[in-house]
N, C-alpha and C positions, 0 to 999 in steps of 0.2 A: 119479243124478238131478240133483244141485248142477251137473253139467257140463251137459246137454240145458238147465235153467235158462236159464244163462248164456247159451249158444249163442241159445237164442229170444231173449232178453232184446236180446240183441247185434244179430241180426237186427230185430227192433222199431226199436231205436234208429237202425240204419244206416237203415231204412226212413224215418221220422221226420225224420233228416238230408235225404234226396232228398227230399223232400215240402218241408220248409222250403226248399232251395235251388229248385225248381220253382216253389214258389207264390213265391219272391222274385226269381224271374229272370221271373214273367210280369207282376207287377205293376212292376219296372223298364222289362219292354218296353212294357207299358201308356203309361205318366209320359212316355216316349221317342215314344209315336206320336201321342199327344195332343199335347205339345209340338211334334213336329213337323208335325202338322196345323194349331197356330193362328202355329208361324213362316211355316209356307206361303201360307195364308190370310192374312197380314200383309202378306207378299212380293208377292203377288196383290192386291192391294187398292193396295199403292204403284204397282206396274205400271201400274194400272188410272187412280189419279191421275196419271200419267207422260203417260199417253197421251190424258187428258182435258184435261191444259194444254198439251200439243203440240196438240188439234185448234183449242184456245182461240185459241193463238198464231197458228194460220192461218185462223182467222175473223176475228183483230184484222187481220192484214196483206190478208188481201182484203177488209174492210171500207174500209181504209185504198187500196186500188185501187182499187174500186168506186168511194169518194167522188169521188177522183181524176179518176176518169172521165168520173162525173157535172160536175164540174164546166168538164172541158172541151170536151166534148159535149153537155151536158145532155138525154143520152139518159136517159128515164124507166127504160127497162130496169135502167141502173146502180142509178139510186136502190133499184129495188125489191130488187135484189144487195144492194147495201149495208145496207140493211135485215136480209135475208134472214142475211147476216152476222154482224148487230149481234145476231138471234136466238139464233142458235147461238152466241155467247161464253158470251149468260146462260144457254144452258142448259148448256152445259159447266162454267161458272163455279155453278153450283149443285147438278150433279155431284157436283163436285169435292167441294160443302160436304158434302153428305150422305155424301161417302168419309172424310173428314177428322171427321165433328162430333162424335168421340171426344177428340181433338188440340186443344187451346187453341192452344198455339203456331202450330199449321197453321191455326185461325182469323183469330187476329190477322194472318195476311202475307192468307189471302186475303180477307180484308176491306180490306188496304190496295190490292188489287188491284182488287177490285169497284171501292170508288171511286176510284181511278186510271183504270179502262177508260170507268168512268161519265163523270166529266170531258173525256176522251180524246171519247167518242160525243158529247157533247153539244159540246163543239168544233167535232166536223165536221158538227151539224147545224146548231149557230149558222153556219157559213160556206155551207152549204147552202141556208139561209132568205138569207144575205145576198146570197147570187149570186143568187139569185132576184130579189128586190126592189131590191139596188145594182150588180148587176155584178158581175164578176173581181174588179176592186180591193178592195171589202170585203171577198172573200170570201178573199184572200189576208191583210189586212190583221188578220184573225180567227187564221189559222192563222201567221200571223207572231210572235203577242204571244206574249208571255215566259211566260204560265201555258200557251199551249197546248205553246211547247217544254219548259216544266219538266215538264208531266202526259207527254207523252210521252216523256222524258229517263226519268223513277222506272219507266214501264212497260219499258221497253226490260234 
C-alpha cells in the first residue's frame, strides 16, 4: 500500500509541476503580447506623426509657391492655394499635437514650430498686403528682412 501511495502522490506532484509550468508559460505569453501590442501601437503612432510632418512640410513649401505665384501674377487662384495651404499646415500641425500630447519634450519642439510657421505665414502675408497696396518692391523688401530669413532659416 506505502508504494501505490507514493506512486499517486508522485503522480499528483508531477501533475502540479505541468499545471505551474502552463499557467507560467501562459501568463509570460500574456506580458509578451501586451507589450508587444503597446510597442506596436507606439511604432504606429510615430509612423503616423512621420507622415503628418511630411504632409506639413509640403503644405509649407506649396504655401511658399503659391505665395510666389501670387505675387508674380497676382492670380487670385494662387492666393486662394496658398491659403488653402496655410490650412492644411494647421491642421496637420494639430495632428501632430494630439499624436504627441503624451510627450512634453515632443511639445516643446512642436510649439517652437507652430510659431515658427506662424511668423513664416504672417511674413508672406505681410508681403501679400504690401504688393497689394505698394508693389513688387515692398513686397520683396518684407521677404528680404533679416526676421523673415531667420524665421525661415530655424523652420528649414
Amino acid at each position: 500500500m506505502p508504494n501505490e501511495f507514493s506512486r499517486k502522490r508522485r503522480q499528483v506532484a508531477d501533475v502540479g509541476v505541468v499545471l505551474i509550468v502552463v499557467v507560467t508559460m501562459s501568463a509570460l505569453l500574456f506580458v509578451w503580447q501586451t507589450m508587444h501590442r503597446e510597442a506596436e501601437s507606439r511604432a504606429e503612432n510615430s509612423r503616423e506623426v512621420l507622415r503628418r510632418m511630411s504632409r506639413f512640410a509640403y503644405d509649407l513649401a506649396n504655401a511658399e509657391t503659391k505665395h510666389r505665384e501670387y505675387l508674380l501674377t497676382g492670380r487670385i487662384v494662387a492666393l486662394e492655394n496658398f491659403e488653402r495651404a496655410v490650412l492644411g499646415m494647421r491642421r496637420e500641425l494639430a495632428f501632430v499635437r494630439s499624436l504627441t500630447a503624451a510627450a512634453n519634450e515632443h511639445q516643446v519642439v512642436l510649439t517652437e514650430i507652430v510659431v515658427l510657421s506662424d511668423n513664416r505665414v504672417g511674413d508672406l502675408r505681410r508681403s501679400i498686403a504690401s504688393r497689394d497696396s505698394e508693389g513688387s518692391e515692398a513686397a520683396l523688401r518684407i521677404l528680404e528682412s533679416a526676421a523673415a530669413n531667420t524665421t525661415l532659416e530655424r523652420l528649414e
